[in-house]
N, CA, C and O atoms as a MOPAC input file, in Angstrom:
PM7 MOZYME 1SCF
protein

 N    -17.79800 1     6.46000 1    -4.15900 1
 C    -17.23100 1     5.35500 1    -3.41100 1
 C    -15.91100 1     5.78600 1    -2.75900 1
 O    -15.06600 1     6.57900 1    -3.17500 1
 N    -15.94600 1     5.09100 1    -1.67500 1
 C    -14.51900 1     5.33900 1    -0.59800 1
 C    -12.92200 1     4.01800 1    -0.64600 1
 O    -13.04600 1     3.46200 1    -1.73700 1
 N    -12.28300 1     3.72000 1    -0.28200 1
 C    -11.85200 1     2.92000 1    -0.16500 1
 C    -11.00500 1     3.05300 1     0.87000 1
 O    -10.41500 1     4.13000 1     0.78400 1
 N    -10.65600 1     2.36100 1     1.90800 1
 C     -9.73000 1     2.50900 1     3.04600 1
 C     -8.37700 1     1.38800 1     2.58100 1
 O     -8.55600 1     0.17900 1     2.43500 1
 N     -7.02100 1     2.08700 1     2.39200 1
 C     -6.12300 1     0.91200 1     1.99400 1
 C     -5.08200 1     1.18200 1     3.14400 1
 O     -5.44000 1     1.92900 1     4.05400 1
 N     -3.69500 1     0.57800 1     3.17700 1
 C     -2.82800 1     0.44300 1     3.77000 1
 C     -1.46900 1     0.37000 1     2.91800 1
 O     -1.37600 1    -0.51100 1     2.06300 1
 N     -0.64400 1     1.07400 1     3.08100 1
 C      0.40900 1     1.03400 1     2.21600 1
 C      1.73000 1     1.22500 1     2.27400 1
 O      1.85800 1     2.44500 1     2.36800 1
 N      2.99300 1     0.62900 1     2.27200 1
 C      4.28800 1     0.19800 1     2.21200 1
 C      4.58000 1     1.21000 1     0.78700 1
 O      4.07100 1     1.12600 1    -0.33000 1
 N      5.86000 1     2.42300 1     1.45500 1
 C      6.24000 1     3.25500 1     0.58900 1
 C      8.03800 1     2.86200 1     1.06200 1
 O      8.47400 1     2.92100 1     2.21100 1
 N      8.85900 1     2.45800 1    -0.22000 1
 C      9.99400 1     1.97100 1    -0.40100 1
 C     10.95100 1     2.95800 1    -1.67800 1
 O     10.31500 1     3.30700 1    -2.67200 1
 N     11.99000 1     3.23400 1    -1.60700 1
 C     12.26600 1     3.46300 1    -2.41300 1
 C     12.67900 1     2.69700 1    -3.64200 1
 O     12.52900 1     3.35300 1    -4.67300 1
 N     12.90700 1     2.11800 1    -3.72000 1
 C     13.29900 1     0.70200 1    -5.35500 1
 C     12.55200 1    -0.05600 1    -5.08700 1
 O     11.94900 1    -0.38600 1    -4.06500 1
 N     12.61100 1    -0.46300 1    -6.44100 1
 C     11.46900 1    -1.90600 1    -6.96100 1
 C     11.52400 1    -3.31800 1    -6.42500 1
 O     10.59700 1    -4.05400 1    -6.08700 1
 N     13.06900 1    -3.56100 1    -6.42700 1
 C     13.60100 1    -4.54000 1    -6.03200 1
 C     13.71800 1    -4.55400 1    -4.32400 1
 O     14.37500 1    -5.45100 1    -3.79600 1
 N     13.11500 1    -3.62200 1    -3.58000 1
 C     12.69900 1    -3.71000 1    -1.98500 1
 C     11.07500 1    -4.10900 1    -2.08600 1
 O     10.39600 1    -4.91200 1    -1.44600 1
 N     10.79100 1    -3.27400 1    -3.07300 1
 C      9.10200 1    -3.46400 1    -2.98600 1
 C      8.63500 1    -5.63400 1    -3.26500 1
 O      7.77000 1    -6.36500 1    -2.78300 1
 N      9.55200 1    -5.80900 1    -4.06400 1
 C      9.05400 1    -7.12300 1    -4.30700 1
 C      9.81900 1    -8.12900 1    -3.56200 1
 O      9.71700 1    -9.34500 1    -3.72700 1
 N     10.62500 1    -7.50800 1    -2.69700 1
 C     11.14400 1    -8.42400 1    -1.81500 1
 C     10.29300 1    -8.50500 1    -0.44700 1
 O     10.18100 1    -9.46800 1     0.31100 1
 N      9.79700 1    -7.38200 1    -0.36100 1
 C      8.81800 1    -7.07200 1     0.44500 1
 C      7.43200 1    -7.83900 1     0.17900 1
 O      7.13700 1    -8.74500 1     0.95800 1
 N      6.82800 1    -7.62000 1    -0.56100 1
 C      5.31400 1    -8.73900 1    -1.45900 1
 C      5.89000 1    -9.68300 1    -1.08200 1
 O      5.48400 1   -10.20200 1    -0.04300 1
 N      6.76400 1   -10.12100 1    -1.60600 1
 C      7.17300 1   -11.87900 1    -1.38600 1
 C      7.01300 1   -12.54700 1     0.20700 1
 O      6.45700 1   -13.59800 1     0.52900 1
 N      7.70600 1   -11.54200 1     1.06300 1
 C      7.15900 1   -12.10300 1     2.69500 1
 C      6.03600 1   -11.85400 1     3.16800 1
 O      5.67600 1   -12.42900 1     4.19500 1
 N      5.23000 1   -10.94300 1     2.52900 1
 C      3.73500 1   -10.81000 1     2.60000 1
 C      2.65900 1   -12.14400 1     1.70600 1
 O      1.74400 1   -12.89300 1     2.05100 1
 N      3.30200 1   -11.91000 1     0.62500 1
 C      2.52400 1   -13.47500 1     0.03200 1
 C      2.96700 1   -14.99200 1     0.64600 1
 O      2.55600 1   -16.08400 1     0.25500 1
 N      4.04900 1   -14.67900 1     1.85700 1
 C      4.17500 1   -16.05600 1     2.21600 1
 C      4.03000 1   -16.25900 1     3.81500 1
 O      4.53700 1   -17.05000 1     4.61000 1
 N      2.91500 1   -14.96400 1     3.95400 1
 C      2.45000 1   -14.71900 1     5.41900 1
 C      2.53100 1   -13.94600 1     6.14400 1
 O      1.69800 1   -13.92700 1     7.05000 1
 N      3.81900 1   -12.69900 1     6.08100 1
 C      4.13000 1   -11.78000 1     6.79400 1
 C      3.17100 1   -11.13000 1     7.00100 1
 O      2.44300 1   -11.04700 1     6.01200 1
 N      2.70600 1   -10.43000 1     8.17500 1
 C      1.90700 1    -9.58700 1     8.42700 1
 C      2.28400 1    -8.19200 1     8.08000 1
 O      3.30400 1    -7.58300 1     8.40300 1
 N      1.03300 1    -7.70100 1     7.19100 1
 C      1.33800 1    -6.43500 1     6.23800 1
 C      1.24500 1    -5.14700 1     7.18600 1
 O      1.54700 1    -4.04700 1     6.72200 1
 N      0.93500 1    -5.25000 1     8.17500 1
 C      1.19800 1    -3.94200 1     9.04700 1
 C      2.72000 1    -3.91200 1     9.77000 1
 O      3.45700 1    -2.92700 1     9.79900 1
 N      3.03100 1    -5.35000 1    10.39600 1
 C      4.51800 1    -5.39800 1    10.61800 1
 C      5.51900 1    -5.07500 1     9.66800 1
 O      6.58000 1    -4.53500 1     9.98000 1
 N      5.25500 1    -5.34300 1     8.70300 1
 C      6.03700 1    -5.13700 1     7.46400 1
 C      6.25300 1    -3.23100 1     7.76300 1
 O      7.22900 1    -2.69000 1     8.28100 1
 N      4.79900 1    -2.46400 1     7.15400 1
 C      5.00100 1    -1.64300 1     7.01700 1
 C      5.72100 1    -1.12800 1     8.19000 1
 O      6.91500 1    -0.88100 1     8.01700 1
 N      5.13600 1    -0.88700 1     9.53500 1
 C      6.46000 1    -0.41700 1    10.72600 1
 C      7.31400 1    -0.66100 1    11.03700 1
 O      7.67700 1    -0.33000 1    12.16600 1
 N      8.31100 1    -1.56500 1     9.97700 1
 C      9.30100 1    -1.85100 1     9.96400 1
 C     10.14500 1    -1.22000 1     8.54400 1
 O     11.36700 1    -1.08800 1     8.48800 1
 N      9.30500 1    -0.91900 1     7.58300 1
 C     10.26500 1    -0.69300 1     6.61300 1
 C      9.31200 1     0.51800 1     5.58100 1
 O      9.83700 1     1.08400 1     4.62200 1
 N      8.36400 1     0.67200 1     5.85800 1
 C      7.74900 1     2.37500 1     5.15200 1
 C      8.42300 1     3.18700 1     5.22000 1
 O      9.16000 1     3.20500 1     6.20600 1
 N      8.50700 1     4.06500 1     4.41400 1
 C      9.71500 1     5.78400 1     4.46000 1
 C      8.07600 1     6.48200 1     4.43500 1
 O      8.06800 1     7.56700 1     3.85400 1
 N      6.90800 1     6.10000 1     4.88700 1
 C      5.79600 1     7.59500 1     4.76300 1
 C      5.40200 1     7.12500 1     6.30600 1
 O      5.30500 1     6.00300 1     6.80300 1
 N      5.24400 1     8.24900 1     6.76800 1
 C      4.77900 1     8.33600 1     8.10800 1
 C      3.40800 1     7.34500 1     8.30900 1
 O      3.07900 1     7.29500 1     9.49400 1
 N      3.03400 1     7.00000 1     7.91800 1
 C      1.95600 1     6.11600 1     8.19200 1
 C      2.17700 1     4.90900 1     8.23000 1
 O      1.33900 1     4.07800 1     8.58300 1
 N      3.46300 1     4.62600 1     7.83300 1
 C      4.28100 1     3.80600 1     8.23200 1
 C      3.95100 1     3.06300 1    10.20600 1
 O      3.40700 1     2.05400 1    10.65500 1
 N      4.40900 1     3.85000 1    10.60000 1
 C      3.99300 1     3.99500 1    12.05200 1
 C      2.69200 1     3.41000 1    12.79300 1
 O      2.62200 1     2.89100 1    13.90700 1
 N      1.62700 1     3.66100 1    11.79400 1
 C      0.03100 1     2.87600 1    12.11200 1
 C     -0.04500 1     1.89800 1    11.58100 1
 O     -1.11900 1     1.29800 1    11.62600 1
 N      1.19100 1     1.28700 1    10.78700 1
 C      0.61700 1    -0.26600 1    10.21300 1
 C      0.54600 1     0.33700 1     8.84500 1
 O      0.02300 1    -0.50200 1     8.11300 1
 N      0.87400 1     1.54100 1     8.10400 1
 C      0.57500 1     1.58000 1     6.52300 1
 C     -0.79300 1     2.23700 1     6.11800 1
 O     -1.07900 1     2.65400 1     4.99500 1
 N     -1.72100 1     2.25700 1     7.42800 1
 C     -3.22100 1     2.78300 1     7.21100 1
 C     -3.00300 1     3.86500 1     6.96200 1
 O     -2.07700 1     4.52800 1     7.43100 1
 N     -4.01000 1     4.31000 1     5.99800 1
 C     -4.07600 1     5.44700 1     5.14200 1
 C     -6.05400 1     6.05000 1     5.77500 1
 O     -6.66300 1     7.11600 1     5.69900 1
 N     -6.25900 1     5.21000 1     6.11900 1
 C     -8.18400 1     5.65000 1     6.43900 1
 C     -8.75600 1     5.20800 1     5.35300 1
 O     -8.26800 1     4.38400 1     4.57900 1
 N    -10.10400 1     5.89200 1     5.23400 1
 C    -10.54300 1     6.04800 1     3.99200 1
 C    -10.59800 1     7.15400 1     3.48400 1
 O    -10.63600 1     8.22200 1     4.09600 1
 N    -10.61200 1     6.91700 1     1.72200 1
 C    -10.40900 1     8.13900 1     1.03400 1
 C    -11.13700 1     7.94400 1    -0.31900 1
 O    -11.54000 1     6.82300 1    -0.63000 1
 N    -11.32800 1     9.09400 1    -1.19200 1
 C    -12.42400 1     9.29500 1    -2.64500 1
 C    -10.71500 1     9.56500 1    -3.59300 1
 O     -9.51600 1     9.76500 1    -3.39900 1
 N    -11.88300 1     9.35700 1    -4.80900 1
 C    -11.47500 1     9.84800 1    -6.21800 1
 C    -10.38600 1    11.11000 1    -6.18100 1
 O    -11.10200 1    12.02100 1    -5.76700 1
 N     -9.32300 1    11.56400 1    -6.34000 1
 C     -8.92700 1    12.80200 1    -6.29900 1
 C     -8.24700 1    13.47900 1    -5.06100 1
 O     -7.95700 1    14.66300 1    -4.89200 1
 N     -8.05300 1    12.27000 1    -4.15200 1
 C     -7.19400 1    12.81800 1    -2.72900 1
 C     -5.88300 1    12.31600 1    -3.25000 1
 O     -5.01400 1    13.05800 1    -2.79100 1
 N     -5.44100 1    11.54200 1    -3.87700 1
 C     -4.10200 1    10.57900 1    -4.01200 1
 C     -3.76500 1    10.62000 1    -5.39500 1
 O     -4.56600 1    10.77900 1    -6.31600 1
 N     -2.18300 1    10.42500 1    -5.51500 1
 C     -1.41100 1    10.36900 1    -6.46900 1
 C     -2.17900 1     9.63200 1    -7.97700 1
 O     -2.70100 1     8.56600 1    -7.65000 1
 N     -2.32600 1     9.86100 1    -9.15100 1
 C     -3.23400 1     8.82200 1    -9.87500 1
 C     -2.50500 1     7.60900 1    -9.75100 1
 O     -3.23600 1     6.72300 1    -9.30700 1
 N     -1.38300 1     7.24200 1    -9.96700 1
 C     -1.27800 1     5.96400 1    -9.96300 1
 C     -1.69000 1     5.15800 1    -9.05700 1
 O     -1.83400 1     3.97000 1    -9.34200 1
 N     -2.00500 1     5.70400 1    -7.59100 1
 C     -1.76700 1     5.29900 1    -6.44300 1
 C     -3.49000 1     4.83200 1    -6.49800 1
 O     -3.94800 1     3.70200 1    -6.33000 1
 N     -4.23600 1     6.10700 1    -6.79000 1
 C     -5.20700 1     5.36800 1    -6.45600 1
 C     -5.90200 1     5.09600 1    -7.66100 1
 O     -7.13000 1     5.17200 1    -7.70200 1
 N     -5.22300 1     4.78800 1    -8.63300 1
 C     -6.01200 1     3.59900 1   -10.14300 1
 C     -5.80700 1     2.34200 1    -9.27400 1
 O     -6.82500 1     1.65500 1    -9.35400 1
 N     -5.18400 1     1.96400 1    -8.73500 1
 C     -4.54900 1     0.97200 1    -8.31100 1
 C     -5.36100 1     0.77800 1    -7.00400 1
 O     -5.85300 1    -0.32300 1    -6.75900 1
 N     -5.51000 1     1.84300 1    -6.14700 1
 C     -6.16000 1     1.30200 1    -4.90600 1
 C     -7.85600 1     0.88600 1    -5.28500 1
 O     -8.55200 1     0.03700 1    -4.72700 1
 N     -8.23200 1     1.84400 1    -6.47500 1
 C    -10.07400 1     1.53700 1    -6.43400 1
 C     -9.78300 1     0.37500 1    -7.37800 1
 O    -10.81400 1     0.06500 1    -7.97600 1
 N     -8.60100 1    -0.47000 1    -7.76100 1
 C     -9.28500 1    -1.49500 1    -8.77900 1
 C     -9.16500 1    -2.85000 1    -8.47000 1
 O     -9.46700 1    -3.90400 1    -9.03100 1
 N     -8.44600 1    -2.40700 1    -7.03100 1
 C     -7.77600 1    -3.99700 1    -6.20400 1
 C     -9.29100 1    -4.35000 1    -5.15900 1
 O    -10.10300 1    -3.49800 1    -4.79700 1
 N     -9.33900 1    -5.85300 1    -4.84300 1
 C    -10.51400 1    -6.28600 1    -4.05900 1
 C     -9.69500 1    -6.17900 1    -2.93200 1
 O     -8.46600 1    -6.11800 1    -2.96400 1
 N    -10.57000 1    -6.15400 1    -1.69700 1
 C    -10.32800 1    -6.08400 1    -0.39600 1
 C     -9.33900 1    -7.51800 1    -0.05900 1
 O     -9.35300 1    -8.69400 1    -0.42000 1
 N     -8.58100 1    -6.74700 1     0.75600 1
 C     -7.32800 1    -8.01700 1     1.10200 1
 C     -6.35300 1    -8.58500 1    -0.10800 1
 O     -5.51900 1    -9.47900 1     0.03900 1
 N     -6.56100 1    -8.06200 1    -1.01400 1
 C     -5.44100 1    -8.11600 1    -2.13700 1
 C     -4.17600 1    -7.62300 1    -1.89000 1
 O     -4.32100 1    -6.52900 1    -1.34400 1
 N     -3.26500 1    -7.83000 1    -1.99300 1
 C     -1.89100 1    -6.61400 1    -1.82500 1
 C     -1.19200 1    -6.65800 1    -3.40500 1
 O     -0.93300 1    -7.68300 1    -4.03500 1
 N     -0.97700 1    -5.30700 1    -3.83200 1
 C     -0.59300 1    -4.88300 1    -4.67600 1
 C      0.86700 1    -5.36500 1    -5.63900 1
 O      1.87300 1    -5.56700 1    -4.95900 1
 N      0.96800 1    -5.50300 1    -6.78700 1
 C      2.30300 1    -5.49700 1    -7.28500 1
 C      2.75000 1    -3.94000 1    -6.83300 1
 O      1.98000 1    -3.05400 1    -6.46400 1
 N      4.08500 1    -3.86400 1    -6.95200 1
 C      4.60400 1    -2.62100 1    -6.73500 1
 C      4.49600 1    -1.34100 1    -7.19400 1
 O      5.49400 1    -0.96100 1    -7.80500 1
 N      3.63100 1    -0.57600 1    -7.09900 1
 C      3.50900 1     0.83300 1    -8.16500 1
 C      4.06800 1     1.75300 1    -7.70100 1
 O      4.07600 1     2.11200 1    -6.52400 1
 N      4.91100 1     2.50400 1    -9.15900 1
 C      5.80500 1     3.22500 1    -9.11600 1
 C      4.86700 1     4.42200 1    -8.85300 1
 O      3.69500 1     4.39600 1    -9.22700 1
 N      5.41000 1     5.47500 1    -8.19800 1
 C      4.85800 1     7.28000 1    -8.27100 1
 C      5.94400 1     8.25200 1    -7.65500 1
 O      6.72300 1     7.90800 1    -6.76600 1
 N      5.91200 1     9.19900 1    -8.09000 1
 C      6.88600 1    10.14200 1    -7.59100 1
 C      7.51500 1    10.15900 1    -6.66000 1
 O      8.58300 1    10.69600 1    -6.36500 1
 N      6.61200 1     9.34500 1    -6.00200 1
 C      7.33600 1     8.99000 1    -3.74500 1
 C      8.25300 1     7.72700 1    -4.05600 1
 O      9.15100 1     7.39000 1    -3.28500 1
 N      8.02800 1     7.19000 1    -4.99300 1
 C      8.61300 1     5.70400 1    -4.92400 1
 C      7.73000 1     4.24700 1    -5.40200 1
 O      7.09900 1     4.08300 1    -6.44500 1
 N      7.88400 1     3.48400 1    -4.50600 1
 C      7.33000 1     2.33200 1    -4.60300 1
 C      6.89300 1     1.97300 1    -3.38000 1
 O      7.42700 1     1.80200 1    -2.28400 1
 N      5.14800 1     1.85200 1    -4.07700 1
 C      3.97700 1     1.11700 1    -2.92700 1
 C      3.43700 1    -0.01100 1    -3.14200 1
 O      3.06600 1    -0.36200 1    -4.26200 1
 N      3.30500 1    -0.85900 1    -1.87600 1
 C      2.36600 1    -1.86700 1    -2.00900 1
 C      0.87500 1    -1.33900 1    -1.68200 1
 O      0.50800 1    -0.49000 1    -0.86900 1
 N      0.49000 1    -1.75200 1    -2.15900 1
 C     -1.04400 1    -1.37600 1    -1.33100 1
 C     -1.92100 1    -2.40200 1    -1.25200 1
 O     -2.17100 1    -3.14800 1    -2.19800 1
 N     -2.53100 1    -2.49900 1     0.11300 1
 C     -3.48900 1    -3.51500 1     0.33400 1
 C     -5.27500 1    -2.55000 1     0.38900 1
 O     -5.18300 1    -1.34000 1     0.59800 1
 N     -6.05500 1    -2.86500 1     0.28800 1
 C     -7.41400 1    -2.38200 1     0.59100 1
 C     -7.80000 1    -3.13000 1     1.70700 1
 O     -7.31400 1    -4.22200 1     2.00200 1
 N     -8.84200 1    -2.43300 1     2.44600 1
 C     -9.04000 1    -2.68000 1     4.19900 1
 C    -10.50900 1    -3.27100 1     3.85500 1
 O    -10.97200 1    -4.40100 1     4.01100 1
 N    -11.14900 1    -1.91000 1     3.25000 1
 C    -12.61500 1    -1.86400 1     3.20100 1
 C    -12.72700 1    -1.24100 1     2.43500 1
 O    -11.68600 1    -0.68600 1     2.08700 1
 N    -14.13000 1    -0.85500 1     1.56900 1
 C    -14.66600 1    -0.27700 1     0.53300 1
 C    -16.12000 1     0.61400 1     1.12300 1
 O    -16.36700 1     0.04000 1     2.18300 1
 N    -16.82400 1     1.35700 1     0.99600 1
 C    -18.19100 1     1.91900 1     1.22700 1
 C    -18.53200 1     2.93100 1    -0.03500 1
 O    -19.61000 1     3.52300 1    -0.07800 1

């Protein structure tokens, strides 16, 4: 299985959930990200494509294969920082 997500990379926790919070109260999660991502994909809206088992950080993607499509993430910590992650699509 694949999963295509989108993702908001912040450095602190306390950006990441200030961030969720204008997303859970409507913000559009691609504006968000080209406005405030530190990972270059930042730039496309946070899209990442799709991707398998073993391309991404583990935390990153325990988290991306266990969320349903259109979910956005609590904040997970990984070596880069702090991500939200939303899922696009699944195949």
């Amino acid at each position: 299985m694949q999963v295509r997500a989108s993702h908001i990379l912040v450095k602190d926790e306390k950006t990441a959930k200030k961030l969720k919070a204008e997303i859970d109260k409507g913000a559009d999660f691609a504006k968000v990200a080209k406005k405030h991502s530190k990972c270059p994909s930042g730039e496309s809206g946070g899209d990442l494509g799709f991707f398998g088992k073993g391309q991404m950080v583990k935390e990153f993607e325990d988290a991306a294969f266990s969320l349903s499509v259109g979910v956005v993430s609590a904040p997970i910590k990984t070596e880069f920082g702090y991500h939200l992650i939303v899922v696009t699509a699944k195949k």
